[in-house]
N, C-alpha and C positions, 0 to 999 in steps of 0.2 A: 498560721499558714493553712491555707486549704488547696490540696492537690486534686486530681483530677481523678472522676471515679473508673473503675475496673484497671487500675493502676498500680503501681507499688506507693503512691504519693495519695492517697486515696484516701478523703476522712469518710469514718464511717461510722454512721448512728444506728444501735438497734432501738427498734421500737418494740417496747413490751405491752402491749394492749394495740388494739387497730383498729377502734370504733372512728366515728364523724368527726370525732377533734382529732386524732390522731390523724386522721386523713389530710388535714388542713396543714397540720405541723409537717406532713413528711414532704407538700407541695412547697411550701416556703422553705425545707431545708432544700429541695430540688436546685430552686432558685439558682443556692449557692455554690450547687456541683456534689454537693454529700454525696454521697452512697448509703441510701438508706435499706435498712434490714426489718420489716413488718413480722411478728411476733403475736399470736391469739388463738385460742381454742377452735375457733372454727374457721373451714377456707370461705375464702373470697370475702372478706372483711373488709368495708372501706379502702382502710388505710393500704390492703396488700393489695389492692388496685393500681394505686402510683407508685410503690414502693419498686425497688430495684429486684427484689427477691422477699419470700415470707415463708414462714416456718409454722406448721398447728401444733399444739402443743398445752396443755395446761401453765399458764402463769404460777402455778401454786406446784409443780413439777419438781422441786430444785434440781434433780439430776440431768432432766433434759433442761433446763434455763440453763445450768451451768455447761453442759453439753456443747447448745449452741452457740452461748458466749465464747468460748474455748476454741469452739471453729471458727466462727467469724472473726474473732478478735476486733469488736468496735471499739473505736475511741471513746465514746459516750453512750450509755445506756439509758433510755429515756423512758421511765414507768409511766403508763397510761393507764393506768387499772389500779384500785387500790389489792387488792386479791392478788397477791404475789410472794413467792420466795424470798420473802425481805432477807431473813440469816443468811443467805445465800447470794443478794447483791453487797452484804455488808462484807462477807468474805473475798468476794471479787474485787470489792473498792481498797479491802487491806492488803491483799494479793498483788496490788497495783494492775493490774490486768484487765479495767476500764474505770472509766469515772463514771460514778452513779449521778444523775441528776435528779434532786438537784443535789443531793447527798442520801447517802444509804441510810444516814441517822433517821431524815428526813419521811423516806419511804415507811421506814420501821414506825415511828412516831401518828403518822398520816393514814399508812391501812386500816389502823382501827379506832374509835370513837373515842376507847378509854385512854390513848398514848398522848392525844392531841390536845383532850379536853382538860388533865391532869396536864400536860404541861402548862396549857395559858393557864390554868390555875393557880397551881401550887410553885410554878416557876418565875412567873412573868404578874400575877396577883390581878390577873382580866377579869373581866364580870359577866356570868354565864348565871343562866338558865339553873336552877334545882334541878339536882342530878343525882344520879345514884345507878351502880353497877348492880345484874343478878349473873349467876350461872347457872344457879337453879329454880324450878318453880316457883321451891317455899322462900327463897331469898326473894326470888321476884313477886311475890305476894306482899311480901314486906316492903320493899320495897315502894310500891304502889302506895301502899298503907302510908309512908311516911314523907312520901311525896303529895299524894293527894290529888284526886280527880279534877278537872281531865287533865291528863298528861298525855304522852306522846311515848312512843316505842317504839325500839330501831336495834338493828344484829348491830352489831360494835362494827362490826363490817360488811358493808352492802353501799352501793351506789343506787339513783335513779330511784329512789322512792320502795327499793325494793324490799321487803319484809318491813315496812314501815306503817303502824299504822295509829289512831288516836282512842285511846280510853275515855269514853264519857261518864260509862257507868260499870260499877262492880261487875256486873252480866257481860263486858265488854271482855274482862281480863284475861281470861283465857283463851280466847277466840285469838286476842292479840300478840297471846306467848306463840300459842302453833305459830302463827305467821309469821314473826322472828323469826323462829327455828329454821321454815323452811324456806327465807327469803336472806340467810344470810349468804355473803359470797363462797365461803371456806365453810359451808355446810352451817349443823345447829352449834350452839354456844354461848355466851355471854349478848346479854343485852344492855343496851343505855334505856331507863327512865329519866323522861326530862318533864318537869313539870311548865306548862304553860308561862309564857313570857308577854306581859302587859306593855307592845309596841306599837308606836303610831306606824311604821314599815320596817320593809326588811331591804338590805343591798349586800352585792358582790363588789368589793372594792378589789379591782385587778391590781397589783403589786409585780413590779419588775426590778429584782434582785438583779445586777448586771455592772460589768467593770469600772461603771461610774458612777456607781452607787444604787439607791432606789429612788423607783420613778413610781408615778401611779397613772392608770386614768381616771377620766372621769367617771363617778358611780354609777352603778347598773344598780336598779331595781326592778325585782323579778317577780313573777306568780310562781308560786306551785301547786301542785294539785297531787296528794297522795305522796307529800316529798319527792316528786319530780318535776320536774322544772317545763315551763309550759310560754311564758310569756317574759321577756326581758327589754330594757328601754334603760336608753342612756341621752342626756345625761338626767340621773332621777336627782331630785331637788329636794336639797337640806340646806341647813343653817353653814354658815362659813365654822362656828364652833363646833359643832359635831362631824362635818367633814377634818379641821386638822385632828380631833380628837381619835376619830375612824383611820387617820393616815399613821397618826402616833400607836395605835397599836396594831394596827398589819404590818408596820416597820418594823417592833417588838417581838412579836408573831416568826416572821420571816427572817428575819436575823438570826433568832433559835433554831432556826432550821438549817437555816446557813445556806452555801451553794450559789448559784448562779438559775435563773429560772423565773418565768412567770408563775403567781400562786393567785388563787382566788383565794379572798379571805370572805367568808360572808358572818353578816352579821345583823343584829336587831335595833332600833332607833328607838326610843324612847324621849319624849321632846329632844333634848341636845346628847343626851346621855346616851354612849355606845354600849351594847352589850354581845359579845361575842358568844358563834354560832359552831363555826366549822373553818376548816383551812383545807384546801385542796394544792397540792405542789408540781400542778401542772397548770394548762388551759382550760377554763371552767365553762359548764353547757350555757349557763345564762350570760358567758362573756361574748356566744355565737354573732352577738347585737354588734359586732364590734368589725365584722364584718362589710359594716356599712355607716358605720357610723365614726370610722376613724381611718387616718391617714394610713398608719398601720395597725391591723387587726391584732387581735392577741396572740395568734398565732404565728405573727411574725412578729409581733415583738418575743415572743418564747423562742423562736429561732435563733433571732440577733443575740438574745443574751446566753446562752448557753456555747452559741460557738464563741463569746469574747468580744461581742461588738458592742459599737458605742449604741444607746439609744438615746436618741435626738428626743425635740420637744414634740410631744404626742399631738395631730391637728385635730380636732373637732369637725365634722363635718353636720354638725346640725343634728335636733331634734331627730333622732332615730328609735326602732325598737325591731324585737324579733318575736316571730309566734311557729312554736313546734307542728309539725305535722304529725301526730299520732294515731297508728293505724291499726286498728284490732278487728281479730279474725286468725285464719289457719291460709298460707301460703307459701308457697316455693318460688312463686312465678308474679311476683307483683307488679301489676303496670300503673302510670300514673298519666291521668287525659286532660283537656280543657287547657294544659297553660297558656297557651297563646291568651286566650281570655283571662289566668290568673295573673296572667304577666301584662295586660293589657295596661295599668295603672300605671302612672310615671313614680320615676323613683322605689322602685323597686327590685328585688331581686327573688329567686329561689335556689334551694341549693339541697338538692337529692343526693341523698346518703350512697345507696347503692348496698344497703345490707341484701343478703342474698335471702329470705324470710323472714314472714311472721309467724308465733305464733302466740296467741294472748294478745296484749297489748303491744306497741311497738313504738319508736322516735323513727319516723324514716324520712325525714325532711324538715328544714327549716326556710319558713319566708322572713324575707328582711326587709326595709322600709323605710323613707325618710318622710318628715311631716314638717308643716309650720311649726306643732309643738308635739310634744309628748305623746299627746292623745289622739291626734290624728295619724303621728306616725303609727301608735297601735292599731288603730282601727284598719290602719292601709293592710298592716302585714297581714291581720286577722281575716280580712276580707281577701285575702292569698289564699289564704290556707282551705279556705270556703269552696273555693273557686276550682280550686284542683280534686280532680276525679280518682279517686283510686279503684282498680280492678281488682281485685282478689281472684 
């Protein structure tokens, strides 16, 4: 049942993180009359743009998370962010005094690298990447050692590429710890070593946990750059065996987590052979493609299944893709010129974040695109993102 917001009948979702996908989630829960609650460190964030009311706050707070859960009293808590109060939704979920989506286990398991990559392991017996945890330097020296060059290094928790970087050579390795340290979300700590993975591509296989079971769509394959995500197109093209083999363990995957929710599962191809990467238990950056490329995007499909709806057969709308608009420099005040000309090309879209600065690097827009195939659809979005002026 969904009642009517500023009501006593009133469902209401807080949202804990408020970037671009959140944004998107809290307009499709709109849709439905929610009363959404926007939740993140800094004001004017995306998502407290559309949102009904927002709150600034460290996600990593528990006394203010719990604070403001306690005021609001939401029906559903919806984490956007891995960097958050996890003991702290787990206590709320047992408290019974909101449902965590997609479950608190979930959140706990998902914030950091080591909860997620030890479950598909040692629970579920997935096949992942050479790995190995440090906390310290001299572990992390060893570690290196026993993985073997090049490998790859990431804070057990961080998103968007942040504290992420690649070991070529021995001179490389400590360059690579600082950066860990000071790119993890929840400060310095523990790092993942993962030793290079021999794949012909990588994909985002979207997973929808929901009253009638699990649904998927079609596969997104992505670029990254820096571990952040840059270019996305659906649908990407594999074997009909490696696709049910990719659906059998995001099924796997997602089950262990349990809940009701969209998750990205991403993962590496190997001729037919699936080798799992990462799990995200929300709506994923490179699932953005999906925007234009499907009847429902992911973000409403993450809305449908969470409030308890049915999800139907997902439509295809043709060769599509997405290309990030990434803006670096120092501003407060960013304007963006030319789209009439970026948006000139048929079959197209843009979709301005509305973050309120940069500073460093930044994601402040996504174009979106349809094509005869694949590759023109890239080229259309790419040729967006060209075309649009930013002001600093």
């Amino acid at each position: 049942m969904i009642g009517t917001p500023f009501t006593s009948s009133a469902k209401k979702i807080m949202l804990c993180g408020s970037g671009e996908l959140g944004k998107e989630v809290v307009i499709e829960l709109q849709r439905y009359g929610i009363e959404v609650i926007a939740c993140d460190a800094y004001e004017n964030a995306p998502a407290m743009q559309v949102a009904d009311r927002s709150y600034v706050f460290s996600m990593l707070d528990s006394n203010e998370l719990r604070r403001v859960i306690e005021l609001e009293k939401p029906d559903l808590v919806v984490p956007e962010v891995e960097a958050i109060a996890t003991d702290t939704l787990a206590e709320i979920e047992s408290e019974g005094k909101a449902t965590i989506i997609p479950t608190a286990r979930a959140t706990q398991l998902t914030m950091n690298r080591e909860g997620i990559r030890r479950m598909a392991v040692e629970e579920l017996g997935c096949k992942t990447s050479p790995y190995a945890f440090a906390a310290t330097e001299e572990d992390y020296m060893a570690a290196i050692e026993k993985i073997g060059l090049p490998c790859v290094v990431k804070p057990i928790m961080s998103s968007s590429g942040k504290g992420q970087s690649t070991v070529k050579t021995q001179d490389d390795a400590l360059t690579s710890w600082k950066y860990a340290q000071e790119g993890g979300r929840a400060g310095a700590g523990k790092v993942i070593i993962e030793g290079f993975v021999d794949f012909d591509y990588e994909i985002t296989l979207l997973t929808i946990r929901h009253v009638g079971g699990t649904s998927f769509c079609a596969p997104v394959g992505h670029i990254q750059v820096d571990g952040d995500y840059r270019e996305s197109w659906q649908p990407a093209p594999m074997s009909a065996s490696a696709l049910e083999s990719a659906q059998e363990m995001a099924a796997a995957v997602t089950k262990n987590l349990g809940g009701y929710g969209l998750f990205g599962v991403e993962m590496f191809v190997k001729n037919d052979e699936v080798i799992f990467s990462e799990v995200s238990p929300r709506p994923h950056d490179t699932g953005m493609v999906t925007m234009i490329s499907q009847d429902l995007s992911q973000f409403a499909l993450h809305a449908r299944a969470i409030l308890g709806l049915p999800i139907p057969n997902i439509e295809q709308h043709g060769p599509s893709a997405s290309c990030a608009l990434v803006v670096e420099g120092h501003s407060e005040n960013v304007r963006f010129d030319n789209i009439s000309t970026a948006l000139a090309q048929p079959d197209t879209q843009l979709r301005l974040f509305g973050k309120p600065k940069v500073a460093g690097k930044r994601r402040m827009a996504v174009a979106l695109a349809r094509g005869s195939d694949v590759e023109a659809a890239r080229a259309a979005a790419r040729k967006v993102t060209e075309e649009v002026g930013v002001i600093l």
